[in-house]
N, C-alpha and C positions, 0 to 999 in steps of 0.2 A: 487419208487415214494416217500414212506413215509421219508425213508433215505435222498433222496437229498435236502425235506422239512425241514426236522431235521436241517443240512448240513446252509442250507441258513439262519433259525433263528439263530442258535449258531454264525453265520459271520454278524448279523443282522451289528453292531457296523461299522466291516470295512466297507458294502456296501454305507453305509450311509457316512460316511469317504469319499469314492474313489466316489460318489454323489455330495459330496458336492466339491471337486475339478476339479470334470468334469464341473460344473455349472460353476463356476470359472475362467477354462481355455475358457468354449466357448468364455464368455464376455470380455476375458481380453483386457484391453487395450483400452475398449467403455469409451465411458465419464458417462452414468448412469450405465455400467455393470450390475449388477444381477436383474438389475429392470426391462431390457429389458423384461426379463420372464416374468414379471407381464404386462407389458404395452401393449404388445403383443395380450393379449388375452381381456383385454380390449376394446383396439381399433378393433380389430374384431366383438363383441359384440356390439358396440356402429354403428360399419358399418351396421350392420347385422337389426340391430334395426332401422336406419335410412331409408335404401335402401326399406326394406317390409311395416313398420310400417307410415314413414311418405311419402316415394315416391311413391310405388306402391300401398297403404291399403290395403296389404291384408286381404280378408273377416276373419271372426273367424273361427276357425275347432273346430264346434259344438260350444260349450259354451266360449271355449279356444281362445285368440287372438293368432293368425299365429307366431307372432313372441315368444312367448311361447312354442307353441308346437313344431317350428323349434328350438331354442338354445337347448328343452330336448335331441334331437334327435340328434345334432351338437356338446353335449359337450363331451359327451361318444366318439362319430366318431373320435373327433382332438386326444383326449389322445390313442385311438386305434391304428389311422393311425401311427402318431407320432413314437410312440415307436415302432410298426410294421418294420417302415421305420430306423430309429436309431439302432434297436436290429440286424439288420443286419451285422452291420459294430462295432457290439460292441469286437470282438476278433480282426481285423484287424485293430483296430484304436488304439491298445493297446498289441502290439508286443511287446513292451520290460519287459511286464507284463505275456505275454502267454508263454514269453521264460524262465519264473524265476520257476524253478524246485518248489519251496515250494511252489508258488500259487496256489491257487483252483479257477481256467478257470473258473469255472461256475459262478461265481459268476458275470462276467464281462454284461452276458443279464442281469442280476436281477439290476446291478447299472443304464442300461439306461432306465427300469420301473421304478424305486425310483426317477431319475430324472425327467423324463415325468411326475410321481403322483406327484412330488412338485407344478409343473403349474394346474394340474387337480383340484387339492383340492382348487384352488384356483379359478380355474374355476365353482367351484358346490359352494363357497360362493356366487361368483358372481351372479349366477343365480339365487341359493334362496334368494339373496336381490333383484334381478328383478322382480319376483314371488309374494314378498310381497310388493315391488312397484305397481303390478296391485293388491294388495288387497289380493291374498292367503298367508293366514295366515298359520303358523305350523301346520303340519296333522301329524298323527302318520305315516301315510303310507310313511311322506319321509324319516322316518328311515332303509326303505329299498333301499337307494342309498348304503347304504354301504352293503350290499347284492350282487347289481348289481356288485358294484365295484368291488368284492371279482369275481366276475366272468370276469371282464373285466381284470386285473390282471393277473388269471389263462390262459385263453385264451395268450394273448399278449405273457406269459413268454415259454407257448408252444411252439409257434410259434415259437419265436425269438431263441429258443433251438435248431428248425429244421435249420433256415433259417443262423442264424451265421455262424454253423458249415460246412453247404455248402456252404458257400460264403469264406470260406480258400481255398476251393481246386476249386468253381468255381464264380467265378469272374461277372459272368453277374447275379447273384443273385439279387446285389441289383438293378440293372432294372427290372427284373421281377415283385418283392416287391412291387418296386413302382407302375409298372404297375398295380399290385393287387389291392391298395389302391385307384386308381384312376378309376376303375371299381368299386370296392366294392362300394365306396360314390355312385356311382349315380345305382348301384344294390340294395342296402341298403333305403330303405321308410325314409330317410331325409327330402329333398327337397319336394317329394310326397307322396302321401297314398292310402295305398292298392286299398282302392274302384277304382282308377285311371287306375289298372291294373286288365284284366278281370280274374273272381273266376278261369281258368284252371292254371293260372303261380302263383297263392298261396301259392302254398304247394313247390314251386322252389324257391321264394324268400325266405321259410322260413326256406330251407335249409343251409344260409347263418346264422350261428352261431351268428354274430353281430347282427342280425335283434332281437334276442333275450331281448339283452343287450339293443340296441335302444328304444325298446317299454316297457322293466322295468324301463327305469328314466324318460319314460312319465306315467308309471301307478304309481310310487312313487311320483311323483308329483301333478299330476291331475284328473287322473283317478280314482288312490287312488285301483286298485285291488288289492286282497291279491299277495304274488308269487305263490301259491299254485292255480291261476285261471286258468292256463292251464300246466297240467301235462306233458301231451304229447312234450310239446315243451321244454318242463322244462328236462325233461329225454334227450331228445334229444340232448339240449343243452351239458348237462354233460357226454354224454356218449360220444360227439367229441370231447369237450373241454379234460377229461381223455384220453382219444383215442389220441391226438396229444399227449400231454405230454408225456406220456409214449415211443411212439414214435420220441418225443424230446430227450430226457434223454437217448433212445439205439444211435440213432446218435451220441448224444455228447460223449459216452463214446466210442463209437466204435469208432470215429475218432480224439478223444482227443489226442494218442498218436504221432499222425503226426503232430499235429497242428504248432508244433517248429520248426518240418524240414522244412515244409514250408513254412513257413514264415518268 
């Protein structure tokens, strides 16, 4: 694990390179191109804000207005899903790349997280100007996004280590994926909150590793807990989050050497 970490910093330059041409080739050809990424998540925000806050009003969760405490919850979710669903298809979308003897493969999941984190970070400006639109001013505690993130990152890059490398030799991966994602959101205390669901399926929702990440960029923002407020969950987190990667990294290398033939 520490080797492959090494590995990704010392390539930081290319991935950011082969990032910035991926972004590139999506848009090519659009009449705003690279801005679609930004408008994008925008006008989601602006729906999101419209639909709860001015159609439906929804009531406050506790002190918090509704639509506060859904975007903490929804901005983590888009960049997870996102790259979740993308790191899939990040070796099969980039054949003439997996076939060039000198490249190093792995680095191919790590460019569609660099790309997803381009829209993200722009997504966490977004919000902490929404934040201090309603009047929350800068807390120390939201310098623990970049905490979260560091775990949301790890996570995704897991994943997308296991989920790539079977999606060369088996093809119905990225339906699965997605299928994943489109359980997880509504498994995942988004849209709802706990107290919704009765205290026995507690400890099953919170087996779900994102449930983690979701309720740190709502305590980095508003709740303001330390990370250190629930240990148990904290441990837990890490020791699947490790638990995949590690598991990620023997897949990729155990079936790195087919990866040419077939493809």
């Amino acid at each position: 694990m520490r080797r492959s970490i090494t590995n990704l910093l010392n390539n930081a330059r290319l991935v950011m390179e082969l990032s910035k041409k991926e972004v590139k080739l999506k848009y090519y050809g659009s009449f705003l191109g690279m801005a679609w990424a930004f408008i994008h998540p925008v006008l989601i925000m602006f729906i999101l804000w419209f639909v709860f806050q001015v159609g439906f009003k929804s009531v406050p969760i506790g002190e918090v207005p509704f639509i506060l405490w859904l975007a903490a919850g929804i901005v983590p979710w888009f960049f997870i899903s996102d790259v979740m669903v993308s790191g899939v298809s990040s070796l099969t979308d980039n054949v003439y790349l997996v076939k060039k003897v000198v490249f190093k493969v792995e680095l191919l999941p790590v460019v569609r997280i660099v790309t997803g984190l381009k829209v993200h970070l722009f997504f966490i400006a977004l919000l902490l100007s929404i934040y201090a639109f309603y009047g929350y001013g800068f807390h120390l505690s939201n310098l623990q996004l970049l905490y979260y993130l560091v775990c949301s990152i790890l996570l995704t890059c897991a994943f997308s280590y296991i989920s790539s490398s079977l999606n060369v030799f088996f093809k119905d991966t990225v339906q699965i994926v997605s299928m994943m994602t489109q359980f997880g959101f509504w498994l995942t205390p988004i849209f709802w909150m706990m107290d919704m669901v009765p205290e026995k399926y507690h400890s099953l929702i919170k087996l779900n590793p994102v449930y983690y990440i979701v309720q740190g960029y709502r305590s980095a923002l508003f709740t303001h807990e330390p990370i250190l407020a629930h240990p148990n969950l904290m441990l837990y987190f890490w020791s699947c989050t490790i638990g995949l990667f590690l598991l990620g990294i023997y897949c990729f290398k155990k079936l790195k050497p087919h990866f040419a033939d077939v493809l």
